[in-house]
VOBA-1610 file (N, C-alpha, C; in pm, whole numbers, padded with zeros to 5 digits, always signed):
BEGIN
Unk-00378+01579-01894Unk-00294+01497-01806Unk-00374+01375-01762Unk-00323+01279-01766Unk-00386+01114-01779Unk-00400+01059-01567Unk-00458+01091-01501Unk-00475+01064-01360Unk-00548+00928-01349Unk-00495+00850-01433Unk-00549+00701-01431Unk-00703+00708-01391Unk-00776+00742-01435Unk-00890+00756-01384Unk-00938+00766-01227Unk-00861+00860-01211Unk-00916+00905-01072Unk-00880+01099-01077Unk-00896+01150-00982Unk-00942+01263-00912Unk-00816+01339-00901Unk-00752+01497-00923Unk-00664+01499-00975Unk-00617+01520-00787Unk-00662+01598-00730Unk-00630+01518-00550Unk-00615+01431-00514Unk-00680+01297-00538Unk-00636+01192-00510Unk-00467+01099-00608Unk-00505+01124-00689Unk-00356+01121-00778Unk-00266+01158-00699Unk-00270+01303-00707Unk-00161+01376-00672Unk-00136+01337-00495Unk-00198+01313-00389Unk-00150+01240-00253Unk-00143+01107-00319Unk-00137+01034-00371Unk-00052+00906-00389Unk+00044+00894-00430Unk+00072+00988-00542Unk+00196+01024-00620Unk+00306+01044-00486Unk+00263+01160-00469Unk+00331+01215-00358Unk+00424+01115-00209Unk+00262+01054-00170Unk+00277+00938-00073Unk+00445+00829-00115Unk+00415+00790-00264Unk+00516+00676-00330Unk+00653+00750-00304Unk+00683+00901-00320Unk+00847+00932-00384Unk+00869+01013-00300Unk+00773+01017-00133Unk+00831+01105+00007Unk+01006+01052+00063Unk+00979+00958+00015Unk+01136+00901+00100Unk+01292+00958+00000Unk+01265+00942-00065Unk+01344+01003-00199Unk+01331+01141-00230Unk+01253+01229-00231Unk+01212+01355-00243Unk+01280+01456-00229Unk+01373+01414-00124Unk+01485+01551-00043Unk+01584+01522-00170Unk+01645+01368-00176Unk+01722+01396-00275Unk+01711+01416-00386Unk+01637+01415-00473Unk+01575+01445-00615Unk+01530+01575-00608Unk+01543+01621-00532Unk+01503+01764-00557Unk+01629+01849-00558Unk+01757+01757-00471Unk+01931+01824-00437Unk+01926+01772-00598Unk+01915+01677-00666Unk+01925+01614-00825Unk+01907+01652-00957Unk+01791+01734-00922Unk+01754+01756-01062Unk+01728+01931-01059Unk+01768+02006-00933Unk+01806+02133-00934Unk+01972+02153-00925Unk+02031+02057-00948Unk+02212+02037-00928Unk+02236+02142-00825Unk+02156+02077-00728Unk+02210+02181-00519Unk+02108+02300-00554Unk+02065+02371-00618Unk+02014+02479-00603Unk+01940+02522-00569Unk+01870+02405-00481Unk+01743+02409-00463Unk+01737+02543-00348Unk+01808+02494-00250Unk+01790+02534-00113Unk+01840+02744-00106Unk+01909+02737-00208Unk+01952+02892-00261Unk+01755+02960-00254Unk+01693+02889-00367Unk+01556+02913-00424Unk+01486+02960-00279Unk+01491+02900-00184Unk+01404+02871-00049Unk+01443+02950-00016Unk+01589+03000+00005Unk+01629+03130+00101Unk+01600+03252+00003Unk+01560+03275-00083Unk+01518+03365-00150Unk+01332+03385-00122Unk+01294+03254-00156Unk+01174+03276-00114Unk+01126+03336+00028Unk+01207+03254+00122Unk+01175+03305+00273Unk+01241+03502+00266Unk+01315+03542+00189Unk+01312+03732+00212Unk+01237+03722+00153Unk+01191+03716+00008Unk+01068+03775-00055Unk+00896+03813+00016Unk+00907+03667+00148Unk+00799+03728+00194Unk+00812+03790+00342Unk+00953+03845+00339Unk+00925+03943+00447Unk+00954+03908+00605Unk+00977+03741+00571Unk+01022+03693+00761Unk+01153+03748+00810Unk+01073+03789+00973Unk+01145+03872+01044Unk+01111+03742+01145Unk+01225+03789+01230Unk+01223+03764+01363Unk+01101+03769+01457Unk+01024+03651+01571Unk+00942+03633+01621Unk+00787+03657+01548Unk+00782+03625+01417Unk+00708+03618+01328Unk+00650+03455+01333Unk+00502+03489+01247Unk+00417+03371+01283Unk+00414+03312+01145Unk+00441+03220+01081Unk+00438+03170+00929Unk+00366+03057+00889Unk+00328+03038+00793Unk+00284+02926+00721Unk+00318+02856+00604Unk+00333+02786+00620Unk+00408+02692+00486Unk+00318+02612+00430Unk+00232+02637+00331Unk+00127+02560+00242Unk+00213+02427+00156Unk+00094+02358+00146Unk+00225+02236+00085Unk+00345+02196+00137Unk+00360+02184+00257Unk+00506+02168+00306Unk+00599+02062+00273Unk+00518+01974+00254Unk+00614+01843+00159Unk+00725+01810+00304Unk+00847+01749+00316Unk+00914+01734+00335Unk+00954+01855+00487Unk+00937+01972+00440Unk+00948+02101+00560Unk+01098+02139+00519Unk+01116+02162+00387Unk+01250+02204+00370Unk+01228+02369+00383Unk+01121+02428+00291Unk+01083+02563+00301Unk+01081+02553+00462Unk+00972+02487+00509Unk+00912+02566+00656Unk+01042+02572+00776Unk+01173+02463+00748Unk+01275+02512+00832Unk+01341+02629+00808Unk+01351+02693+00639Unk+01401+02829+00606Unk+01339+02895+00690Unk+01210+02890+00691Unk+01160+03002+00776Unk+01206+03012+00909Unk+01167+02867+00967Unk+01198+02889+01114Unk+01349+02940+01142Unk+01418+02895+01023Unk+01574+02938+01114Unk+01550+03105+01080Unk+01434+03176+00992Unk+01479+03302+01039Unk+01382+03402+01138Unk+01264+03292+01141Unk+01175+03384+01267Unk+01221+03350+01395Unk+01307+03240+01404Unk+01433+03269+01558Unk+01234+03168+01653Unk+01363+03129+01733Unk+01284+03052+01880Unk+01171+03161+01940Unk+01176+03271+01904Unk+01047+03368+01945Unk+00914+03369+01861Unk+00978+03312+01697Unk+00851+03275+01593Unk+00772+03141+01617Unk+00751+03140+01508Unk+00653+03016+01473Unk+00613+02985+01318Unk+00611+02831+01303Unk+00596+02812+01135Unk+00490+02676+01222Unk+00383+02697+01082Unk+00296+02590+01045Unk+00317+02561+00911Unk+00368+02376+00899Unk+00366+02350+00798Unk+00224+02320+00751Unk+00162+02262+00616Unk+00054+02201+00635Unk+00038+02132+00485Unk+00028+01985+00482Unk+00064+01891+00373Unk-00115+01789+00421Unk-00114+01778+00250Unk-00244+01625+00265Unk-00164+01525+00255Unk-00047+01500+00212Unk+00043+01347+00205Unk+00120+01349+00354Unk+00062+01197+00409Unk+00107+01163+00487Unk+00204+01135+00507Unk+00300+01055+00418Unk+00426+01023+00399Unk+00524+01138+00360Unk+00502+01221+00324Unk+00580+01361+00270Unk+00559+01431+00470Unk+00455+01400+00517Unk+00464+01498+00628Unk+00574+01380+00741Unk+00567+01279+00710Unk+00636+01213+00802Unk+00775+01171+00742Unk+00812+01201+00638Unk+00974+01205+00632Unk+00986+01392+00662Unk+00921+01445+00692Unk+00929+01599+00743Unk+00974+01559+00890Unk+00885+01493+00985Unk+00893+01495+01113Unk+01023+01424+01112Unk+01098+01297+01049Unk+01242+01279+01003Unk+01347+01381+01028Unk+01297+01449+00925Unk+01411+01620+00893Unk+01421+01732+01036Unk+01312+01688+01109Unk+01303+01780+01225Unk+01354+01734+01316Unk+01371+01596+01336Unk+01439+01541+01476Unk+01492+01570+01506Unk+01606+01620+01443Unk+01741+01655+01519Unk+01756+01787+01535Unk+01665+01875+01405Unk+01676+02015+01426Unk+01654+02116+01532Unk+01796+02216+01588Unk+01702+02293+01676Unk+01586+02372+01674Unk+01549+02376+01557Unk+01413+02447+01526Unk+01269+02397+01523Unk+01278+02241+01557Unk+01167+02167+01578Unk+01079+02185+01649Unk+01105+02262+01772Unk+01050+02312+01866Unk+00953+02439+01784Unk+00970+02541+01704Unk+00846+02603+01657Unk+00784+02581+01528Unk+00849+02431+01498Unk+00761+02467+01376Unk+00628+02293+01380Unk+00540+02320+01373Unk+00436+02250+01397Unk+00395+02184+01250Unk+00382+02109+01215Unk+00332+02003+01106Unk+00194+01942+01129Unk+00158+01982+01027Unk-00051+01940+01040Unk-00093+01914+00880Unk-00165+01805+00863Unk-00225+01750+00767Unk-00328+01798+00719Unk-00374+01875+00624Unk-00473+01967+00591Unk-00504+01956+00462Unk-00633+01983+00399Unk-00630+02033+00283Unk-00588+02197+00223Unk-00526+02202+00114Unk-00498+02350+00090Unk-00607+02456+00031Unk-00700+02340+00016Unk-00847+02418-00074Unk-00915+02440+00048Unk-00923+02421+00158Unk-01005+02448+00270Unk-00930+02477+00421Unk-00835+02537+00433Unk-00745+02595+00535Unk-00757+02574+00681Unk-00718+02503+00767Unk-00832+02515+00879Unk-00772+02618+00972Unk-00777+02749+00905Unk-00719+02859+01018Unk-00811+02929+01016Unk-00814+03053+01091Unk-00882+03168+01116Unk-00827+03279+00980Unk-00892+03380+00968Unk-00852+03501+00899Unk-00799+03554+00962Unk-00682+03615+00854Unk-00577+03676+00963Unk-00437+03632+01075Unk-00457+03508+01054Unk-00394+03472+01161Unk-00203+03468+01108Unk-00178+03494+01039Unk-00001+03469+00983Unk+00024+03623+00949Unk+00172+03631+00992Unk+00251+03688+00951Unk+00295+03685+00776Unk+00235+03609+00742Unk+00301+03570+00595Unk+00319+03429+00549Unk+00274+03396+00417Unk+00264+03233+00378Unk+00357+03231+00241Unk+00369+03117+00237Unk+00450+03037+00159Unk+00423+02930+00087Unk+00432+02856-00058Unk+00383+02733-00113Unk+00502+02725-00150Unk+00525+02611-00186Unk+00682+02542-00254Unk+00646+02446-00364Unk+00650+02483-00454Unk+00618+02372-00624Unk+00505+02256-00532Unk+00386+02403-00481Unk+00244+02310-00465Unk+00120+02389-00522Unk+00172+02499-00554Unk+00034+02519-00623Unk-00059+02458-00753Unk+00085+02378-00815Unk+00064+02344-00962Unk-00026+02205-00900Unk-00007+02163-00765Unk-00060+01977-00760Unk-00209+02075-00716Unk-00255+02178-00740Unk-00380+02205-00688Unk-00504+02176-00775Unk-00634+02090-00725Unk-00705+02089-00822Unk-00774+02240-00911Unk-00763+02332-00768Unk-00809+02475-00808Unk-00707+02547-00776Unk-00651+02594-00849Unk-00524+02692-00797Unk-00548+02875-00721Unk-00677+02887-00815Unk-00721+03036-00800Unk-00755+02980-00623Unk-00851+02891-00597Unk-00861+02883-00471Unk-00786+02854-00375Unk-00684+02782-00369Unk-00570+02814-00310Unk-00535+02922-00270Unk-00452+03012-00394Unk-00427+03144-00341Unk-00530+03210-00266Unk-00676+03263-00311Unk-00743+03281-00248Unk-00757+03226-00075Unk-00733+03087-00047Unk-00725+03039+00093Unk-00590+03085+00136Unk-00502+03108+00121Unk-00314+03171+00140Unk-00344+03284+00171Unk-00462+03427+00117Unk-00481+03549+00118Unk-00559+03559+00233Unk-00654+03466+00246Unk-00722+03483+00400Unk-00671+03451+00483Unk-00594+03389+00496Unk-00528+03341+00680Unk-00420+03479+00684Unk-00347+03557+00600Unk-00286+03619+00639Unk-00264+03742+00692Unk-00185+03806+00724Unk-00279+03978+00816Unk-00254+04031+00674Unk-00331+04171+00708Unk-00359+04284+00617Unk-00207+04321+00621Unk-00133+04354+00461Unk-00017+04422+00455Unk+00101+04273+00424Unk+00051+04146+00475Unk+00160+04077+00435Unk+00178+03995+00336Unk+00258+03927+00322Unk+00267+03863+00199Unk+00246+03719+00157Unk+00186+03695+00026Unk+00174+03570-00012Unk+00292+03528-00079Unk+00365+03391-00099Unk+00427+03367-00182Unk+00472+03254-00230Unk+00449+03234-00386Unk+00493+03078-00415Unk+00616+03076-00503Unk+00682+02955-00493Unk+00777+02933-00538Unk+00786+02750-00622Unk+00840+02748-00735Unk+00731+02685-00816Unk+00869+02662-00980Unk+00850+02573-01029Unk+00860+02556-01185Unk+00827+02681-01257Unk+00918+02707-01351Unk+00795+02850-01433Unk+00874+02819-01575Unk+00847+02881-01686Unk+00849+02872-01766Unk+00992+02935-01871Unk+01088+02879-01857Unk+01208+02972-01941Unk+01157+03069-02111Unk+01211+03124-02138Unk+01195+03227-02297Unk+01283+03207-02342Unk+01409+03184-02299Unk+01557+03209-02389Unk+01576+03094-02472Unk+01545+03137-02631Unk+01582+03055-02737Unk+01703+02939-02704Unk+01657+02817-02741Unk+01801+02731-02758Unk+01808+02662-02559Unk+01806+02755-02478Unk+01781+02703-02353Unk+01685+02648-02311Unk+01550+02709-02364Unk+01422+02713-02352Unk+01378+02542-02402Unk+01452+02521-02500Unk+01498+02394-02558Unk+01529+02276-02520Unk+01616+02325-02466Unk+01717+02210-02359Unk+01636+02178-02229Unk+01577+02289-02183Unk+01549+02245-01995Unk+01449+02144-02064Unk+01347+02240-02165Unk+01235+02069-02162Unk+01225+01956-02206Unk+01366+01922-02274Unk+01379+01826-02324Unk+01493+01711-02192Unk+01567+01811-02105Unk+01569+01781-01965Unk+01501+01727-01902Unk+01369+01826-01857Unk+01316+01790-01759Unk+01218+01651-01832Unk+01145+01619-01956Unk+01087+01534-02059Unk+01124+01383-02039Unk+01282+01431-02068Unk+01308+01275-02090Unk+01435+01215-01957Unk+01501+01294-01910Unk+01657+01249-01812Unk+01539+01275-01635Unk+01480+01361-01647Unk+01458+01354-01492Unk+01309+01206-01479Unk+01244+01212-01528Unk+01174+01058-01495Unk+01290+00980-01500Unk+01317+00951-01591Unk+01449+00829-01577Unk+01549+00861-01460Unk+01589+00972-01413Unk+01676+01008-01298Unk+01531+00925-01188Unk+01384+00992-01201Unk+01321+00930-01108Unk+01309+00784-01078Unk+01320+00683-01174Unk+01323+00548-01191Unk+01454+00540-01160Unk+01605+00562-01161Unk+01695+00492-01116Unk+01744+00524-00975Unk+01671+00657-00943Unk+01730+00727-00786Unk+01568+00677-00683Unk+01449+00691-00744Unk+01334+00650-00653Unk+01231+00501-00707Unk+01303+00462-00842Unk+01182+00369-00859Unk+01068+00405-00900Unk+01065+00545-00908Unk+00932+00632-00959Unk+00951+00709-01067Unk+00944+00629-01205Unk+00979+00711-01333Unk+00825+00747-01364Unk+00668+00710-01324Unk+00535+00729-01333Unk+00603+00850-01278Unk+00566+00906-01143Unk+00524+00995-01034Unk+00680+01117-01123Unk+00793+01092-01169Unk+00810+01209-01208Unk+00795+01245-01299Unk+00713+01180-01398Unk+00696+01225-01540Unk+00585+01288-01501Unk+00487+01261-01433Unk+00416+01381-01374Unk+00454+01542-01361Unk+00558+01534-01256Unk+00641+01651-01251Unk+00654+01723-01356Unk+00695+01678-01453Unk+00688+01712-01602Unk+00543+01788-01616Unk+00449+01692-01649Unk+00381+01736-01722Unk+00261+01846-01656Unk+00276+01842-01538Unk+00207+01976-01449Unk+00298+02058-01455Unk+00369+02093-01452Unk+00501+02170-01480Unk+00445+02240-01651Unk+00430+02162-01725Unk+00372+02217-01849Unk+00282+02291-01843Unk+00181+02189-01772Unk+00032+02258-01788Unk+00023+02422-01646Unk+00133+02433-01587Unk+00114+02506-01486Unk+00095+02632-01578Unk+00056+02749-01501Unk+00039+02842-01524Unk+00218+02939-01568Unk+00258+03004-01665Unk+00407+03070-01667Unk+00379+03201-01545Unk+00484+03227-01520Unk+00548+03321-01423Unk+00435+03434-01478Unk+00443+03514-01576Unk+00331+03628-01607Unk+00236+03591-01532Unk+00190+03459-01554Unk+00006+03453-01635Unk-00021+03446-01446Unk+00079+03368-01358Unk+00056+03337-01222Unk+00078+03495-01122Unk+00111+03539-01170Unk+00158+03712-01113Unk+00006+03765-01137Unk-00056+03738-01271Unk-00206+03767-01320Unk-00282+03747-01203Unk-00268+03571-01166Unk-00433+03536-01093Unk-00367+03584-00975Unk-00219+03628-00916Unk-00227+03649-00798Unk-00285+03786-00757Unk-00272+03863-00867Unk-00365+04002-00873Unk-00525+03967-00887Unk-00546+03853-00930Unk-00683+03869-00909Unk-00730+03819-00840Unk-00653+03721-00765Unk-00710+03678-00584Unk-00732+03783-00514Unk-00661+03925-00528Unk-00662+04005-00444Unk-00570+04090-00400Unk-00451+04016-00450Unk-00315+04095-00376Unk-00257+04200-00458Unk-00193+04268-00365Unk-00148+04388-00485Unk+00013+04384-00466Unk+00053+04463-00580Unk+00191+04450-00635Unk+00271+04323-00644Unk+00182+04253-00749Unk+00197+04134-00755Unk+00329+04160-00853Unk+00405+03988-00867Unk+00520+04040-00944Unk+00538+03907-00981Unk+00677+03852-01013Unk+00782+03752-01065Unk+00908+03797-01020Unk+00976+03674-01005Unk+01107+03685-00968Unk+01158+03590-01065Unk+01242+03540-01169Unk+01301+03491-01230Unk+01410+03381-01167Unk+01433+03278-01137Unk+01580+03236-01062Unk+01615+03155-01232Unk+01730+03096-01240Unk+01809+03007-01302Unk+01762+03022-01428Unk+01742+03130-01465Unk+01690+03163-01634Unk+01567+03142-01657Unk+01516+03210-01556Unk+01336+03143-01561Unk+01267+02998-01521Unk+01375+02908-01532Unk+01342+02761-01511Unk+01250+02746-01345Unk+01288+02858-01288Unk+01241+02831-01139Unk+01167+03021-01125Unk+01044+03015-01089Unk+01019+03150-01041Unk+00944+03182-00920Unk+00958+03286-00813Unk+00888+03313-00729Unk+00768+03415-00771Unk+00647+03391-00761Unk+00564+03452-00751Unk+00506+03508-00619Unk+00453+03666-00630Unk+00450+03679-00493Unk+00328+03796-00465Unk+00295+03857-00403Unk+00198+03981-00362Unk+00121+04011-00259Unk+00087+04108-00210Unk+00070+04160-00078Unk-00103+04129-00064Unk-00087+04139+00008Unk-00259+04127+00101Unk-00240+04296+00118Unk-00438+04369+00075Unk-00432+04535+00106Unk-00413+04503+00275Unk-00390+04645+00292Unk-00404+04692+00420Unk-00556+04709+00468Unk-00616+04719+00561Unk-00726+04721+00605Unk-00743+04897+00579Unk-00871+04950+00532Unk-00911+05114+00557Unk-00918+05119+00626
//
């Protein structure tokens, strides 16, 4: 993947920075609405209950981290936590008006270096950010320490379709119509052909169920959505002996 000669972190917060204003809708665009189905799936998979403490890695925008909040209720709490400034401030946008603004907190962080304590969440969350990671194993690894013993990690992410003939179509979809959807809806046909091509190079639904077992977590799995095109990956933090 070609990062104009620079740093694949620094790329990726500029990328990001350019197509924050546009982002909410290109994502309603090139999932035709489905997006937000994906999110409410992700938020049961990891288990939010009511007056629960959460984290939202990569928060982008805070579309995940409001799923959460609308279900850990005014007694919870969500931390988003994004390195693009502009993605965190069309977030604080999306929150103005929401009644849920009140628990969910937005902070600028790196995801390779966490600035929480061990232990401290009820359960975390990434949203199609593990793939912008320069280290992905470390990521998860930083997602597995902030959270308590017994709960869950979970990302939600691009993954890889199998079904002959479909398998076909999405990437010749996502290849050639969604940059060009990005150039006529954001002006950014660079920044989504990106999308594309980390999307390639990401890890498939198996191989990411793999490293999440070998960060540590157990009963790691896959969830399949829209024929594979979209998958949740997910797995538990042990319990303490």
């Amino acid at each position: 993947m070609d990062f104009s000669g620079k740093d694949k972190a620094t790329y990726v917060q500029e990328t990001f920075n350019s197509i924050a204003k546009r982002y909410d809708l290109m994502n309603s665009l090139m999932s035709f609405g489905l997006d937000k189905g994906w999110r409410r799936k992700a938020v049961q998979t990891v288990e939010a209950k009511p007056g629960m403490k959460m984290v939202d890695i990569c928060c982008g925008t805070a579309q995940l981290s409001l799923e959460l909040a609308m279900t850990v209720g005014e007694q919870g709490h969500v931390t988003g936590l994004d390195f693009s400034e502009n993605m965190l401030g069309k977030a604080k946008e999306n929150l103005a008006t929401s009644p849920y603004r009140a628990i969910i907190e937005l902070r600028q962080g790196d995801a390779m270096n966490l600035p929480f304590a061990d232990n401290s969440f009820d359960g975390a969350t990434v949203g199609w950010g593990l793939r912008n990671l320069p280290d992905l194993e470390r990521g998860v690894r930083e997602m597995v320490r902030v959270v308590k013993p017994g709960c869950m990690v979970v990302s939600l992410d691009m993954a890889k379709p199998t079904m002959p003939g479909f398998k076909q179509g999405y990437w010749l979809y996502f290849n050639k119509l969604v940059p060009l959807m990005g150039k006529i809806w954001a002006g950014k046909g660079k920044a989504y052909q990106y999308l594309h091509d980390s999307a390639v190079e990401f890890p498939a639904q198996q191989e990411l169920a793999r490293i999440f077992a070998r960060c540590g977590l157990t009963d790691s799995r896959y969830i399949d959505l829209a024929g594979g095109v979209v998958a949740i990956v997910c797995g538990r933090k042990p319990k303490n002996n």
